[in-house]
C-alpha positions in Angstrom: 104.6 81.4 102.9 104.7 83.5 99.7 101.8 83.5 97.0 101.7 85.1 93.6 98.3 86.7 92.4 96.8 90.2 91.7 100.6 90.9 89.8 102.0 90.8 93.4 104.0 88.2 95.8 102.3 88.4 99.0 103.8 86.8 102.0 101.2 85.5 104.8 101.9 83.0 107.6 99.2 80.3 108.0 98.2 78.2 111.7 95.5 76.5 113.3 92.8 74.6 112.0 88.8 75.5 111.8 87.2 78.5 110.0 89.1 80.5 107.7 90.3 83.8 109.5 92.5 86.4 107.9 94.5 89.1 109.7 95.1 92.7 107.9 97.2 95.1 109.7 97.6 98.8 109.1 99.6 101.3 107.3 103.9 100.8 107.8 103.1 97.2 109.7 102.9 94.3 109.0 101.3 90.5 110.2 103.7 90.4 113.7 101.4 93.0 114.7 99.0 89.7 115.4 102.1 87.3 117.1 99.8 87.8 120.7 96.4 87.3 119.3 97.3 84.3 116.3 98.3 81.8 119.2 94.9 82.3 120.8 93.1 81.9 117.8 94.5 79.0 116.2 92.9 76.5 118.2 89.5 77.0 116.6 90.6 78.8 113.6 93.0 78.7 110.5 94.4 82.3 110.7 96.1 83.9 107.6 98.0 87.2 108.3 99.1 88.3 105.3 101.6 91.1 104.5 99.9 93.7 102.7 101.8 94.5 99.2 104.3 97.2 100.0 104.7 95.8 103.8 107.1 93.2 105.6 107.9 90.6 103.5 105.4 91.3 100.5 106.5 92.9 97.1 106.5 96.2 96.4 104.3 98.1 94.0 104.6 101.0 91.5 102.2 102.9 93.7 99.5 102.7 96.3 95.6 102.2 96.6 93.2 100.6 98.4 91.3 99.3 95.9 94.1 97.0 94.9 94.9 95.6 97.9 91.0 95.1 97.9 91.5 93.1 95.2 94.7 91.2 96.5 92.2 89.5 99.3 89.8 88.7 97.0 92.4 86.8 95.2 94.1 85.4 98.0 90.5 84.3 99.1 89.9 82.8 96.0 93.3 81.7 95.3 93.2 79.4 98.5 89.8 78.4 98.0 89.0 80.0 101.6 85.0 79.3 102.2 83.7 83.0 103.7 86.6 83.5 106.1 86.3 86.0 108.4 88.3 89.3 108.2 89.9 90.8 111.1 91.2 94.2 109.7 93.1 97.0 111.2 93.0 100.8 110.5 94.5 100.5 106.0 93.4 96.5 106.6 90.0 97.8 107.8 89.3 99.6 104.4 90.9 97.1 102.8 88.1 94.4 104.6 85.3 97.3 103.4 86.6 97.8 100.1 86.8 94.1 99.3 83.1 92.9 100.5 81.8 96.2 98.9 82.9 94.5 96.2 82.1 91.2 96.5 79.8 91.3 99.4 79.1 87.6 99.3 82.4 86.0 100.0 82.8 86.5 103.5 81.5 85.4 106.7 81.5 88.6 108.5 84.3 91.3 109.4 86.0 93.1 112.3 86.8 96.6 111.3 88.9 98.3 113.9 89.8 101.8 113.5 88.9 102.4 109.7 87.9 105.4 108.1 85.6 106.1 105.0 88.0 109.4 103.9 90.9 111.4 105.1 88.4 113.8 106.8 87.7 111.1 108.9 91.0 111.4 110.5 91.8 113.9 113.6 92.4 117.5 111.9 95.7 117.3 114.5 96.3 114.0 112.5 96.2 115.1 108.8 98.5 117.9 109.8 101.2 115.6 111.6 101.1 113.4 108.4 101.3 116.1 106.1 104.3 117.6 108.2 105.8 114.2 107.6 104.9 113.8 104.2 106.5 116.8 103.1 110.3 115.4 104.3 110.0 111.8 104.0 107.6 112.1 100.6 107.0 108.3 101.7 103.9 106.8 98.7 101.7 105.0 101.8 101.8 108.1 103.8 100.4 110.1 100.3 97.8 107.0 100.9 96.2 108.3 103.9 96.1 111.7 102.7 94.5 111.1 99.5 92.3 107.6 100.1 90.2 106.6 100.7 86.8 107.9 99.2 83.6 105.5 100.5 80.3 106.6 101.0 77.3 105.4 102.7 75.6 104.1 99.9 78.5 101.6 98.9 78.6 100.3 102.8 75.1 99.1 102.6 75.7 96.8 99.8 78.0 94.6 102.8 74.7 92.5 104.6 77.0 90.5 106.3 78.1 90.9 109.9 80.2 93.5 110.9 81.6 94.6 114.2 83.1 98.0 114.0 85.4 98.8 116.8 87.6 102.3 117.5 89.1 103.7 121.1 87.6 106.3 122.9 91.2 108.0 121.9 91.4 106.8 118.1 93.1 109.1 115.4 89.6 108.6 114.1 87.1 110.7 115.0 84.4 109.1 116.7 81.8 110.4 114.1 83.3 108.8 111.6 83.2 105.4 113.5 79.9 106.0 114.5 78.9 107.0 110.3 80.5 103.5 109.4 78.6 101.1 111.8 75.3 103.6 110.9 75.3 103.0 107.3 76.0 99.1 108.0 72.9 96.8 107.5 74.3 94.4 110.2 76.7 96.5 112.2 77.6 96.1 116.0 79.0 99.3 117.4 81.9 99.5 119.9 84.3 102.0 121.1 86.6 101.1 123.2 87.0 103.2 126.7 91.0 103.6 127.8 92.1 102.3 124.1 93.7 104.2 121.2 94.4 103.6 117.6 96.0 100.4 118.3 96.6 99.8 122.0 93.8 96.8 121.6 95.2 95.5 118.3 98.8 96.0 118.1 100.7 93.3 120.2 97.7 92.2 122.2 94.8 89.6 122.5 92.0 91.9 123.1 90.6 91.4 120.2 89.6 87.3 121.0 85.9 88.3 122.5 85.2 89.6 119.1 85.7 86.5 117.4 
């Protein structure tokens, strides 16, 4: 399915039937990253997984920021007339899920933020300096993302009173402080890392994810 709001054409793929969910995957992905995980949702929810502008089947912007593909799930939220869905976002998706309820705090139900970061210091050192190896041959806009975005603090997390249930492996790309800074400055925030995991291992392709719902 393709919608038209924010100035973009974003694709998504709808299923199920129950509370509103909505998928966000991460940088260079897109929804399929969810095929394992939608089929055991759907039963009890109505799960969106949306292609992020820039990503799988979605249009492509000018340039990149979090902050507007913040304000693509608002719209899409509101252009749907979803009531508080619940946001299920990975690594870019998971700043995107913080960004947007910074925001607008009120329009959600609560949020799953897996492997999210509040800067590019939160990133491993060995990390930045792969992607800005990579950067420097491929000069490809949504790696520039990661090395520039984004820039939350503390103070702009505690305006999100909702529920949130940070998640990270014990191996993320993340450091663990950073996690652990993110659920801290959280009013509501349940606090999980993830022992044998990395990055994505319990995202990407899988199901793991269902006990969090």
């Amino acid at each position: 399915m393709y919608i038209q709001l924010n100035g973009q054409i974003i694709c998504y793929e709808k299923s199920g039937e129950g509370i509103p969910v909505i998928l966000l995957h991460g940088n260079q992905e897109d929804h399929t990253i969810y095929n394992e995980l939608i089929p055991e949702l759907s039963p009890q929810y109505t799960v969106y997984a949306i292609d992020t502008r820039g990503h799988g089947e979605s249009a492509t912007p000018k340039e990149y920021h979090y902050k507007d593909m913040a304000q693509d799930l608002l719209c899409f939220v509101k252009a749907l007339d979803l009531d508080h869905p619940i946001v299920c976002g990975f690594s870019d998706g998971g700043i995107v899920a913080l960004l947007a309820a910074i925001s607008e705090p009120d329009v959600f139900r609560r949020l799953i933020v897996c492997g999210a970061n509040l800067s590019p210091k939160g990133l491993r050192g060995s990390v930045l300096r792969s992607i800005r190896r990579h950067y420097k041959k491929s000069e490809n806009p949504l790696e520039a993302l990661m090395l520039t975005e984004p820039d939350i603090c503390e103070s702009d997390l505690a305006r999100i009173r909702i529920p949130v249930t940070v998640l990270a492996g014990k191996h993320d790309i993340v450091r663990s402080r950073e996690t652990k800074r993110i659920a801290a400055a959280l009013p509501d925030a349940t606090l999980e890392i993830l022992k044998g995991e990395d990055h994505g291992s319990y995202v990407i392709h899988s199901d793991k994810l269902l006990k969090y719902f």
